[in-house]
C-alpha positions in Angstrom: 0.0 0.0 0.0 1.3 3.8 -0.8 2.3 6.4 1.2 0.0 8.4 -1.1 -3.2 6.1 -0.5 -2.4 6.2 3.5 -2.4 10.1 3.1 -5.5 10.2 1.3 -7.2 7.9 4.4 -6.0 10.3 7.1 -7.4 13.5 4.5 -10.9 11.4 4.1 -10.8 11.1 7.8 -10.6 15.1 8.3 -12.8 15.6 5.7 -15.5 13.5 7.3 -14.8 15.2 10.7 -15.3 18.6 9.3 -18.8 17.7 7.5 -20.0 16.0 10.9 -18.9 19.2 12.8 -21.2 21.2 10.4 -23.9 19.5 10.2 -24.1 19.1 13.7 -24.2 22.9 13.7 -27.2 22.7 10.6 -29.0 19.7 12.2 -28.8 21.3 16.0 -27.7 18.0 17.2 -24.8 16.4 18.9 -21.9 15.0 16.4 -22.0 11.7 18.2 -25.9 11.0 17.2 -24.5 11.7 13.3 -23.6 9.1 10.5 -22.9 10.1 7.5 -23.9 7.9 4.4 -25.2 7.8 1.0 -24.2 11.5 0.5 -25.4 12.7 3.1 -25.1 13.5 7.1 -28.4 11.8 8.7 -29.4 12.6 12.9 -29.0 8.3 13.2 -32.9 6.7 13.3 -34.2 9.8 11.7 -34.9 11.1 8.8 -33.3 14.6 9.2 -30.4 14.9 7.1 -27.8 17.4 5.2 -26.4 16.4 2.3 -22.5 16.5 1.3 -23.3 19.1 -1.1 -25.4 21.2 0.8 -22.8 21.2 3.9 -20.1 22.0 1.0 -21.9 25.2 0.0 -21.7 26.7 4.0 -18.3 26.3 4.1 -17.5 27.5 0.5 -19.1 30.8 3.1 -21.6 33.5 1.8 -20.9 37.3 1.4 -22.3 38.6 5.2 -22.9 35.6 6.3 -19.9 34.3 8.4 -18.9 30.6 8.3 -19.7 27.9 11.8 -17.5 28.7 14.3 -14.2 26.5 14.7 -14.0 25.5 11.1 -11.8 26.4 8.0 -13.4 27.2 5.0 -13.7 24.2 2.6 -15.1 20.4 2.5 -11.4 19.4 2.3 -8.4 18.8 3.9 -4.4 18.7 3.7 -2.4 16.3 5.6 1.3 15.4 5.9 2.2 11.9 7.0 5.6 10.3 8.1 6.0 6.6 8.2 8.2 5.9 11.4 8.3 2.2 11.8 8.7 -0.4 9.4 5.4 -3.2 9.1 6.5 -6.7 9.1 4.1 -9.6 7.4 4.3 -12.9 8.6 4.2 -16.3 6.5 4.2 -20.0 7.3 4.7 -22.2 3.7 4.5 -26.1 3.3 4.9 -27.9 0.4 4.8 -32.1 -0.3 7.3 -33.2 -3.2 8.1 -36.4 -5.3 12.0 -37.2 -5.9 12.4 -39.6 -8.9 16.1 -41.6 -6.9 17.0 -42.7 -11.0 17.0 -39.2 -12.2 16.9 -36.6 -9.3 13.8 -34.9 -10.7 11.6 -33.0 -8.4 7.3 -33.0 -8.8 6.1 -30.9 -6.1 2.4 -32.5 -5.1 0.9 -29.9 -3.0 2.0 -26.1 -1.4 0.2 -24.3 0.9 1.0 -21.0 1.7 0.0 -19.1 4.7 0.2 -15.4 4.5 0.0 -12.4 6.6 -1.2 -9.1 5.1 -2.2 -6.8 7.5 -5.6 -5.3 6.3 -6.9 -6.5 3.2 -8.5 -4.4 0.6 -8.7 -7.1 -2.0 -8.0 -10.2 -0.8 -8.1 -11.3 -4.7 -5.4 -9.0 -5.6 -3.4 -9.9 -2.6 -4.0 -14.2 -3.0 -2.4 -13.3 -7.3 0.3 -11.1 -5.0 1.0 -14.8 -3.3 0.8 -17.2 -6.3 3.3 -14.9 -7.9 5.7 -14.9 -5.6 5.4 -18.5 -4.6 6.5 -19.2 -8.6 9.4 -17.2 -8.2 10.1 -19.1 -5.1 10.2 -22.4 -7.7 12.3 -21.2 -9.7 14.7 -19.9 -7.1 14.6 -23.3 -5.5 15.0 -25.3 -8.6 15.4 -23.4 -11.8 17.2 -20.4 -11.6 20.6 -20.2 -11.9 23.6 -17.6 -13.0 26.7 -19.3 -14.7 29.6 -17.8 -15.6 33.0 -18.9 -17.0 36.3 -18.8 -15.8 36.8 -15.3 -17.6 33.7 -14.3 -16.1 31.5 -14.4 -18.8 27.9 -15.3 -18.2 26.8 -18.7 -19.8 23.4 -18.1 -19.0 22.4 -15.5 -21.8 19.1 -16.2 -23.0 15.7 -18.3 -21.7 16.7 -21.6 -22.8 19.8 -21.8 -20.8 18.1 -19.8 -17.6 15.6 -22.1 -17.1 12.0 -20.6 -15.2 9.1 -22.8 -13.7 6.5 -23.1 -16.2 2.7 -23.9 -15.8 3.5 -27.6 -16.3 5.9 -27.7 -13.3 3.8 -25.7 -10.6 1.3 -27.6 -8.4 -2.5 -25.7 -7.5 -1.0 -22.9 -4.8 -3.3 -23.3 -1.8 -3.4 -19.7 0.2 -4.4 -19.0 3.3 -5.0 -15.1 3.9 -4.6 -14.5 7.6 -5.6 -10.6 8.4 -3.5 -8.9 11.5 -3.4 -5.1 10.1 -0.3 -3.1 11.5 -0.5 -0.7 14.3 2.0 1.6 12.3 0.5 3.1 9.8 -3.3 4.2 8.9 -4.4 1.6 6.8 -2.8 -1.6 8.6 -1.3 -2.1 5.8 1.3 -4.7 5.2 3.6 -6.1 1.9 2.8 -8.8 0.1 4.6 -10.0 -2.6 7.9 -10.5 -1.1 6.8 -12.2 1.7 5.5 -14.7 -0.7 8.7 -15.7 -1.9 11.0 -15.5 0.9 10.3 -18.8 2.9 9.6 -20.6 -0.9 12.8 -22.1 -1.7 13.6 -23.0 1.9 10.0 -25.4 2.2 10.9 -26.8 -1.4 14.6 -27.7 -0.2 13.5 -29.0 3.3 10.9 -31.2 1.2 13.5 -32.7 -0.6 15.5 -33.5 2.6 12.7 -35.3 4.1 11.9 -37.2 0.9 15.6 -38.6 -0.3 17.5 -38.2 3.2 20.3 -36.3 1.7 21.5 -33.1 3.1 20.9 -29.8 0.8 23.1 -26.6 1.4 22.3 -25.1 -2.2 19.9 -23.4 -4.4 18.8 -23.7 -7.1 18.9 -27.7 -6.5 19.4 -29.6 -10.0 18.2 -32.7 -10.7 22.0 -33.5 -11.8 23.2 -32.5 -8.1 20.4 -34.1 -6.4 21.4 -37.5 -8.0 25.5 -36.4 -7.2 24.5 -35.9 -3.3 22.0 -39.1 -3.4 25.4 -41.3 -4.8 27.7 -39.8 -2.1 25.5 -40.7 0.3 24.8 -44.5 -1.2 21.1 -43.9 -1.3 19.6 -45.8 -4.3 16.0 -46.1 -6.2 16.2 -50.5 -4.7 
């Protein structure tokens, strides 16, 4: 979430504080009876109301007629805002993968993702924010990988060297959206999309651990050094 669309909250936030203070004043009643939708400022279980508009044209102010007391002209606001702390998301990941012994391939079965967002706005928005970064989390754990030469010189220049996880590779993403919003801003807003990638090569890896018995201090793992670490350690497909 912006700074920008925080700012606007806290300016909607005046706004709405200054229209309630008016029509208070118009309506003769106390601002905490007030609620203000559909356009409007409504006494709450009545039908007296003021609408946005008409609240609008008293504090635009009329020649000899002086505006409500302890209000600035305007239905609008300016505020500045300063993010001082930092909002940390949390996220728990499993996944459940298939090791061929023969060839060190890799099929992973199932992943389930659990993620933190603090308040959610679109929670569709937010699950696409999560399948994305759970795919780059593939292909860190298993694809992706910079070569070079002995000069230095990548090796890895175009797509069909640098391999990425394709539709055929990926399993159904299962997310789970868990809302905590974050005392730290206005919104409760959290980020998304990274912390759907960090944990993602470390559940892939510690899936293949558990299902071959071999220990993995690498990324991206290869089916080639899968089937290097499984010889060292005398593990075989019988």
């Amino acid at each position: 979430m912006t700074t920008a669309t925080r700012i606007r909250r806290l300016a909607a936030r005046k706004v709405r504080e200054k229209a309630l203070k008016v029509a208070a004043q118009e309506l003769e009643a106390a601002e905490a009876d007030l609620e203000l939708a559909d356009g409007a400022v409504r006494i709450a279980g009545t039908n007296r109301a003021i609408p946005l508009a008409a609240i609008a044209r008293v504090l635009r102010g009329v020649p000899g007629y002086s505006l409500p007391p302890g209000v600035e002209p305007g239905l609008e606001a300016s505020v500045q805002w300063q993010t001082d702390q930092m909002a940390y998301a949390h996220s728990c990941h499993a996944c459940e993968v298939e090791v061929d012994l023969e060839t060190g391939g890799v099929k992973i079965l199932r992943y389930v993702a659990l993620q933190d967002s603090g308040r959610l706005v679109n929670p569709l928005i937010v699950e696409g924010q999560v399948h994305g970064g759970v795919v780059h989390g593939i292909g860190n754990a298993l694809y992706e990988r910079m070569r070079f030469d002995e000069a230095a010189q990548p090796l890895t220049t175009t797509f069909a060297d640098y391999l990425l996880p394709t539709s055929t590779e990926l399993p159904t993403i299962e997310v789970l959206l868990h809302e905590s919003p974050s005392p730290f801003n206005p919104l409760g807003a959290k980020g998304v999309g990274e912390g759907g990638t960090v944990p993602v090569a470390a559940a892939v890896i510690a899936a293949i651990e558990d299902a071959t018995g071999v220990r993995i201090s690498e990324a991206p793992i290869t089916p080639a050094r899968i089937v290097e670490l499984l010889t060292a350690a005398h593990i075989t497909a019988e």
